[in-house]
C-alpha positions in Angstrom: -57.3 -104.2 25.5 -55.0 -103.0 28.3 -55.2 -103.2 31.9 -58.8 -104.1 31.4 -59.1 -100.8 29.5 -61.1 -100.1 25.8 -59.6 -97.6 23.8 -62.0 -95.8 21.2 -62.5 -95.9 17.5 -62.0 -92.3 17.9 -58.0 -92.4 19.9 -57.3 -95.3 17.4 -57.9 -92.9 14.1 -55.9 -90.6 16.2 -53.0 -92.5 16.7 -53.0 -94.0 12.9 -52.9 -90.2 11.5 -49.8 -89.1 13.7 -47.7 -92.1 12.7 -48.8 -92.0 9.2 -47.7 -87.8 9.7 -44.2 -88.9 11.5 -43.5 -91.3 8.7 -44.1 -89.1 6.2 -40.8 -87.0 5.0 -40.1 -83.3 5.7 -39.8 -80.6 3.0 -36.5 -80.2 4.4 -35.7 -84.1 3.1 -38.1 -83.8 -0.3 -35.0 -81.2 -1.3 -32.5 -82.8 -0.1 -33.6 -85.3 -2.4 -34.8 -83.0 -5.4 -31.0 -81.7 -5.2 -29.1 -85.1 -5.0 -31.0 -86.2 -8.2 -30.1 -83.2 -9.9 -26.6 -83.6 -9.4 -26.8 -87.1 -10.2 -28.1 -86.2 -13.5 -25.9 -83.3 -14.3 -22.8 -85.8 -13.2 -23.9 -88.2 -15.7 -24.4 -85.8 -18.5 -21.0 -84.3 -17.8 -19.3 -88.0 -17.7 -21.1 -88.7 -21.0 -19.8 -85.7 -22.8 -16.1 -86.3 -22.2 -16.3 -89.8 -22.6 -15.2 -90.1 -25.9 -15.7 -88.5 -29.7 -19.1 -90.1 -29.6 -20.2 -89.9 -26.6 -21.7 -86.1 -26.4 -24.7 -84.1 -24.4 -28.2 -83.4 -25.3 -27.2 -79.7 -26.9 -24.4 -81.2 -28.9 -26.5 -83.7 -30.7 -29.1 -81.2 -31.5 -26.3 -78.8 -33.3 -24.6 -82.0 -35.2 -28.3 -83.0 -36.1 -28.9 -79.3 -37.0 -26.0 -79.1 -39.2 -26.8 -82.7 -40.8 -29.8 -81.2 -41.8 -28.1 -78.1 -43.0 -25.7 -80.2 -45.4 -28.6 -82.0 -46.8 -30.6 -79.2 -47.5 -27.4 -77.4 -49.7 -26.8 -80.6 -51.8 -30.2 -80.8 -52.5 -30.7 -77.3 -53.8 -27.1 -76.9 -55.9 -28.7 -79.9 -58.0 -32.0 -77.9 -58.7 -32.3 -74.9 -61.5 -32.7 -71.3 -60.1 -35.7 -71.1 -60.8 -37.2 -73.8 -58.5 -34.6 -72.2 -55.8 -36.0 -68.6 -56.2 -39.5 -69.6 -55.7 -38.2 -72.1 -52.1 -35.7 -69.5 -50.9 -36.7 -65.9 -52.7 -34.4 -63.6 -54.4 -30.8 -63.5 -52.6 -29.6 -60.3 -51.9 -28.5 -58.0 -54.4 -30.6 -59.1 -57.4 -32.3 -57.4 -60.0 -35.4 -58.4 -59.6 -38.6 -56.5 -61.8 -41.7 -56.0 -60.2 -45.3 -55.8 -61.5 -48.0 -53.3 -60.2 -51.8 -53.2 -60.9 -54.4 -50.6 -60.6 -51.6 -47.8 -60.7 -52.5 -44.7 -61.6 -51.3 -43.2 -64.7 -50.0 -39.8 -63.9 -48.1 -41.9 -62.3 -46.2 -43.5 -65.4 -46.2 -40.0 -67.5 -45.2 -37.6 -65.0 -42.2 -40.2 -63.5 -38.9 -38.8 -62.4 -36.1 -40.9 -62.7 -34.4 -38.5 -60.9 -36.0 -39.8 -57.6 -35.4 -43.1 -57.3 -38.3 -45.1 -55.6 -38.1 -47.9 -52.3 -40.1 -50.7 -52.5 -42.0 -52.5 -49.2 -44.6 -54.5 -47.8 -47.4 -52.8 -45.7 -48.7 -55.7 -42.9 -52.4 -56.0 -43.1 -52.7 -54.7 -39.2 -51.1 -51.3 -40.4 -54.2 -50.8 -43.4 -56.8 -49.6 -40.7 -56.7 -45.8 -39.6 -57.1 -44.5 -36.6 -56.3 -42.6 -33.8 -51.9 -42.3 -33.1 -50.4 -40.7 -30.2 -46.3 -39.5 -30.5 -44.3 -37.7 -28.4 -43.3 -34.5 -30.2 -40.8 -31.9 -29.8 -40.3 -29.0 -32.4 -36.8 -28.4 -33.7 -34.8 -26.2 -32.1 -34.2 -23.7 -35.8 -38.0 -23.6 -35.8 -38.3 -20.1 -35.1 -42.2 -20.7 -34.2 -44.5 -22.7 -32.3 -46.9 -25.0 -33.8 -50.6 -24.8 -33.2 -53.0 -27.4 -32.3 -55.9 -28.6 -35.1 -53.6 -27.0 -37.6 -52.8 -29.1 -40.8 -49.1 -30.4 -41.0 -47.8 -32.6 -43.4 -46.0 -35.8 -41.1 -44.3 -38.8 -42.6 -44.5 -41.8 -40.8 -43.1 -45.5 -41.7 -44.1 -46.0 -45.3 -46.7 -43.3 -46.0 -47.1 -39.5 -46.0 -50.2 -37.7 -45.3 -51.6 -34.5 -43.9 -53.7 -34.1 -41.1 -54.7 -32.3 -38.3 -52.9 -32.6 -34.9 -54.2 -31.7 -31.5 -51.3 -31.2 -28.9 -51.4 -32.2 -25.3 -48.9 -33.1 -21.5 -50.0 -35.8 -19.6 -49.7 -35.1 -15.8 -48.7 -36.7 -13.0 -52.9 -38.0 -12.9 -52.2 -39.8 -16.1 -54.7 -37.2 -18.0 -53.9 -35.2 -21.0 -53.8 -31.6 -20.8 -54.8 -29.8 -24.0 -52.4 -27.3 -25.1 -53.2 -24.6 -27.6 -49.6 -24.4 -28.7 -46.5 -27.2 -28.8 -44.4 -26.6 -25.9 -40.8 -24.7 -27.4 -38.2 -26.2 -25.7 -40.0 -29.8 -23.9 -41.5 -33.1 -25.4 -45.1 -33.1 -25.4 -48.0 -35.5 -26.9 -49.0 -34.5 -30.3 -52.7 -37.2 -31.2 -53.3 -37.3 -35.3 -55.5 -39.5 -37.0 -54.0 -42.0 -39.6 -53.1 -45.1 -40.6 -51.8 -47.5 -37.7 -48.0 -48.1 -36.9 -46.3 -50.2 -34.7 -44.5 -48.7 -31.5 -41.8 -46.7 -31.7 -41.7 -45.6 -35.1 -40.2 -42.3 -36.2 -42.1 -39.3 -36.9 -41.2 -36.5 -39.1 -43.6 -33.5 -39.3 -43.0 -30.8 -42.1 -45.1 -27.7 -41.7 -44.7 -24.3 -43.0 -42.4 -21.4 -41.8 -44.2 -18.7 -42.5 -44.5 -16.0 -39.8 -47.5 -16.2 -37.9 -48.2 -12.9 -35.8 -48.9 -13.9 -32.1 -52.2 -14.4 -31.0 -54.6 -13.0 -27.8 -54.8 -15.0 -24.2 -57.8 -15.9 -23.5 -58.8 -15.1 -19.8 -61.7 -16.7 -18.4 -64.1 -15.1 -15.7 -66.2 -17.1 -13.0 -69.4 -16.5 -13.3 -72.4 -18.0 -10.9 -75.3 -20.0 -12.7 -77.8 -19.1 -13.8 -81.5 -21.1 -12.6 -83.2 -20.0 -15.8 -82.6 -22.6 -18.2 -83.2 -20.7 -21.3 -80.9 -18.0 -20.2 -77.6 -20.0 -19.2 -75.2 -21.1 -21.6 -72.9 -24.1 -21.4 -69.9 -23.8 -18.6 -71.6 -21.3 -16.3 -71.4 -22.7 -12.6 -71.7 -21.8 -9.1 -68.7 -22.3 -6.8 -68.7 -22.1 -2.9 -66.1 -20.5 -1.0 -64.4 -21.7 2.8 -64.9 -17.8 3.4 -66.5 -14.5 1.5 -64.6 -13.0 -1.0 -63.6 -10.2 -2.5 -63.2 -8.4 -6.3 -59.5 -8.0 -5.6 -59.3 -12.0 -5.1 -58.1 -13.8 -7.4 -59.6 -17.2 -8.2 -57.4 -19.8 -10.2 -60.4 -22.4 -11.8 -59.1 -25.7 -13.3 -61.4 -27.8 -14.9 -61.0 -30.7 -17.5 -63.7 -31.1 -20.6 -63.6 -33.7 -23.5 -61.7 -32.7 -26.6 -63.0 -33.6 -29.7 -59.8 -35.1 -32.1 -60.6 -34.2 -36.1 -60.3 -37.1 -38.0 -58.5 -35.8 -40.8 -55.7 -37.9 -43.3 -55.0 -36.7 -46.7 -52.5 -38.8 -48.3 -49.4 -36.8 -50.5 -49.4 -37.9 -53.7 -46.1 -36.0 -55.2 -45.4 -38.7 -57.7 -48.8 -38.2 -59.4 -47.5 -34.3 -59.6 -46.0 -32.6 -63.0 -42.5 -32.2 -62.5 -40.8 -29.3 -62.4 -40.5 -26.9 -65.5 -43.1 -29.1 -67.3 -45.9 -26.7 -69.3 -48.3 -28.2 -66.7 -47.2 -27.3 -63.6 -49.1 -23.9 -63.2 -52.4 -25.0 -61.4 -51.7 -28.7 -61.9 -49.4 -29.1 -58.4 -50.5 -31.0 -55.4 -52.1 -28.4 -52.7 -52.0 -28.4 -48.9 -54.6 -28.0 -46.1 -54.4 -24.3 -45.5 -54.5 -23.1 -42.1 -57.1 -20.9 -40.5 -54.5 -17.8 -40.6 -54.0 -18.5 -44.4 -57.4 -18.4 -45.5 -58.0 -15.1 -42.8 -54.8 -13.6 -45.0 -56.2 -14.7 -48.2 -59.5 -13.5 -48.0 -58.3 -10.0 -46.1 -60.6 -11.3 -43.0 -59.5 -9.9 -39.7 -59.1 -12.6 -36.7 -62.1 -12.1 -34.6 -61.4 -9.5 -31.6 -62.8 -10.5 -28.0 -63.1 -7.5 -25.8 -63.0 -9.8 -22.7 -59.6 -10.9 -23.9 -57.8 -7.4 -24.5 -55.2 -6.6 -22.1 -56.8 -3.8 -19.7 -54.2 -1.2 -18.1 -53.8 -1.8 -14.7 -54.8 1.4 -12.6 -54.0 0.8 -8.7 -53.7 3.7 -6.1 -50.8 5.1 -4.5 -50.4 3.5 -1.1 -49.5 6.2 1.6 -48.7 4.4 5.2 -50.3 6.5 7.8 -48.0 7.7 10.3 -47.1 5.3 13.7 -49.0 7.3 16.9 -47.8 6.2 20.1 -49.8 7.3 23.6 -47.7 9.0 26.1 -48.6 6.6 28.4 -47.5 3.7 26.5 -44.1 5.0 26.0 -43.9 6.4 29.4 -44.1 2.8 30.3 -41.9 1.4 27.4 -38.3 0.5 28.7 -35.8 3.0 27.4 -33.9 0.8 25.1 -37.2 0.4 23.7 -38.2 4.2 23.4 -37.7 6.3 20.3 -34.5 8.0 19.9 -34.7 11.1 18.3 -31.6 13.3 16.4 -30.4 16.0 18.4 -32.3 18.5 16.0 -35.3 17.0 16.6 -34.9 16.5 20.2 -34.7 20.5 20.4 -37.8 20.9 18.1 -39.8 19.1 19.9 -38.3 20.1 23.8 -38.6 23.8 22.7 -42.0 23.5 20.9 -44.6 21.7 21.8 -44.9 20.7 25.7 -47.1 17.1 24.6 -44.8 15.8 22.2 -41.9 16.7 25.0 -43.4 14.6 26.9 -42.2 11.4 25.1 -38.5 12.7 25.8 -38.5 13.6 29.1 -35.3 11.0 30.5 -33.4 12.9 27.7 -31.3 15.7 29.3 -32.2 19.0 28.4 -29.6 20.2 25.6 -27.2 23.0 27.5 -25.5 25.6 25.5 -21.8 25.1 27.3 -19.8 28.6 27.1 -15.3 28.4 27.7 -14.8 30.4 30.4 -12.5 33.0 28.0 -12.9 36.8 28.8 -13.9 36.6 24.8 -16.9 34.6 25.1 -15.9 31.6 22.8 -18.1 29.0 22.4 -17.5 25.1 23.2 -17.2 24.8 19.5 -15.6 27.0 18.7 -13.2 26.0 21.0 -12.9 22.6 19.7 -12.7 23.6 16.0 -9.0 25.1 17.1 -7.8 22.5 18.5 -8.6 20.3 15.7 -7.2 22.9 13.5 -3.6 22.6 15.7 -4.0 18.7 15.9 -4.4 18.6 12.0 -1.6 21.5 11.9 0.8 19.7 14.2 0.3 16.3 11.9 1.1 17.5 8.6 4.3 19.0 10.2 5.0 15.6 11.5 4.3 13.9 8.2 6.6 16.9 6.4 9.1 15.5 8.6 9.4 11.9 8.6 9.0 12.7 4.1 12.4 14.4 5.6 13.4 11.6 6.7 12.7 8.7 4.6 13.8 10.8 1.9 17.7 11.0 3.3 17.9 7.4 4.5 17.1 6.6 0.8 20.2 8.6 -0.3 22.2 6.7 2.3 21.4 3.6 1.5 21.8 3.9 -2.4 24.9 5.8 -1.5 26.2 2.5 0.2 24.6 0.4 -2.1 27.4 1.9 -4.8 30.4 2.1 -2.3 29.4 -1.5 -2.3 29.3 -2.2 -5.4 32.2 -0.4 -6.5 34.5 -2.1 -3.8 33.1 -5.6 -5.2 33.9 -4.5 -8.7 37.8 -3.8 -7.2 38.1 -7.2 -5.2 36.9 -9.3 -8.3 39.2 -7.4 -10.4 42.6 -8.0 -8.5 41.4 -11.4 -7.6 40.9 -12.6 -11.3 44.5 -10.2 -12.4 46.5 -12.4 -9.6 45.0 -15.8 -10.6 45.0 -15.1 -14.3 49.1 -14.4 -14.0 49.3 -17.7 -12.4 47.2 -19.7 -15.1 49.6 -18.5 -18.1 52.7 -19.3 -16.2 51.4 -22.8 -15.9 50.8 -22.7 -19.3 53.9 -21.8 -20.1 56.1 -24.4 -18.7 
């Protein structure tokens, strides 16, 4: 009640929520707080640690607790036998150790090599399972060849060696694979085999043979349209619209993507099961490869298959002759004359003294005027002219004659004064050094 007026349920709530809200503290004070307990705490830890020998931090009591432990551990194993330590710790390094195998095969026992000495390891049970692995592969840069996709090649990887079949591909800036028919020569590319799984990043040697392989057709493909008839078409025709028509001299670039099919294909090497070397057995008895597709052709004297859509066809194109520019009179009548043709002098005539339409395109040029000297012998303009270059070109080889003249006996001058010089330097340097020489070995003397 005030001043005989009622306030509301409503305006109270009101009022109790603002000063509950102005009571409240500001993020602004909850870390202002937050930071002055934090250095409250890291004041106290520091205190404690350089209070004294025992008095140390949270990390230093776990290391002195860790190396308690440590010293506990070493007393109690030096009072146990080694046998009761090798089966708590293992074999330390560097011991001789003999291992026991079962189910080994045994080719494997008579046909061993000591000559190849064997390393021992542990195969995880998430590296048993095959399947599909994809590296990044460049050839080497003495491998005279390119390699070829779903071609065998022998690849070591981790602990194992196997052959399989590799398909090659680029991935683009789409994140998709690109097939390629061939490993790129000089540039990394994805090479996908199937075979057992290995972690990330785990080298990859591939061992393939170097046997010349003669170089194979390019494939061109053709766009054809498709076809309505289902029992007619075959798989891959089309039927591709165009912005505008056209024509057989176009040429269309067609890029389309398709599933590849990988080959799951892993045969393990097994060398050690081999004869060795110069053993009676070897003939017939060896470990073979995969052969390749050209192999077998070779082998069998079977020619590679010949697609007459893929020979190279010779080029025929026809001679392009420019027809000639024709200008209308009228048009260049009207043409400025910097901008009118501007025949030779011989042509000019030709045309002035030939034919009166083609004149016409010339007619600001003056008429060419045959301009006769007014000598009682009738010579010419240019012959004329030709004189008097003859006298100019007469009168400057004189003039070069001389000043050769010239330069020629100022060159004697000079080397004539040149030695008068030199001799008359030769005469003062001789009386000088005879006068002061006289005068050194009379000092001498007394």
């Amino acid at each position: 009640m005030n001043g005989g007026q009622q306030s509301s349920p409503a305006s109270i709530g009101i009022k109790l929520f603002m000063a509950k809200r102005l009571l409240q503290p500001t993020k602004r004070q909850k870390l202002l707080e937050k930071r002055k307990r934090h250095r409250e705490l890291f004041n106290n830890l520091y205190e404690a640690a350089g209070g004294g020998p025992q008095a140390t931090a949270f990390y230093d009591k776990l290391v002195a607790a860790k190396e308690a432990q440590m010293k506990a551990n070493k007393l109690v194993l030096e009072s146990l036998p080694e046998e009761v330590i090798e089966k708590l710790e293992g074999f330390p390094p560097g011991a001789y150790v003999r291992l026991m195998f079962k189910g080994m095969p045994y080719q494997f026992i008579e046909r061993f090599n000591p000559n190849q000495p064997l390393v021992a390891g542990g195969i995880p049970s998430a590296e048993e399972s095959n399947g599909f692995i994809q590296i990044r592969f460049r050839t080497h840069r003495w491998l005279k060849h390119v390699l070829r996709s779903n071609d065998p090649a022998t690849v070591s990887i981790g602990w194992r060696r196997y052959q399989t079949v590799c398909v090659f591909s680029k991935e683009e800036h789409n994140l998709r694979n690109r097939y390629l028919k061939y490993s790129l020569p000089h540039e990394h590319c994805l090479a996908t085999l199937y075979g057992p799984l290995v972690p990330a990043k785990t080298g990859v040697v591939f061992f393939v043979n170097s046997a010349w392989r003669p170089p194979s057709d390019t494939t061109e493909g053709l766009i054809k349209a498709a076809l309505t008839n289902p029992s007619v078409s075959q798989p891959g025709d089309f039927r591709a619209t165009f912005e505008a028509p056209i024509r057989k001299s176009d040429l269309v670039f067609l890029r389309t993507f398709v599933a590849v099919e990988l080959p799951k294909y892993c045969n393990p090497v097994p060398n050690r099961l081999c004869p060795i070397d110069g053993d009676g057995d070897t003939q017939g008895q060896g470990w073979r490869l995969l052969r390749t597709l050209t192999e077998l052709r070779r082998e069998k004297g079977i020619k590679a298959p010949s697609n007459s859509d893929s020979v190279y066809k010779d080029i025929h194109r026809p001679v392009h002759v420019p027809t000639p520019l024709y200008v209308s009179t009228k048009l260049v009548a009207q043409l400025p004359f910097a901008q009118k043709p501007k025949p030779t002098r011989r042509e000019a005539r030709a045309m002035v003294g030939g034919d009166p339409v083609r004149a016409a395109l010339f007619t600001e040029l003056p008429a060419p005027v045959r301009s006769v000297s007014d000598h009682p012998e009738g010579e010419t303009r240019a012959d004329l002219l030709d004189r008097l270059r003859q006298l100019h070109a007469d009168f400057k080889e004189r003039q070069r004659k001389k000043m050769a003249q010239r330069v020629g006996k100022h060159k004697k001058q000079i080397s004539k004064a040149e030695a008068q010089k030199a001799a008359n330097l030769r005469k003062k340097r001789k009386d000088y050094f005879a006068k002061h020489g006289k005068k050194a070995d009379k000092n001498k003397s007394d």
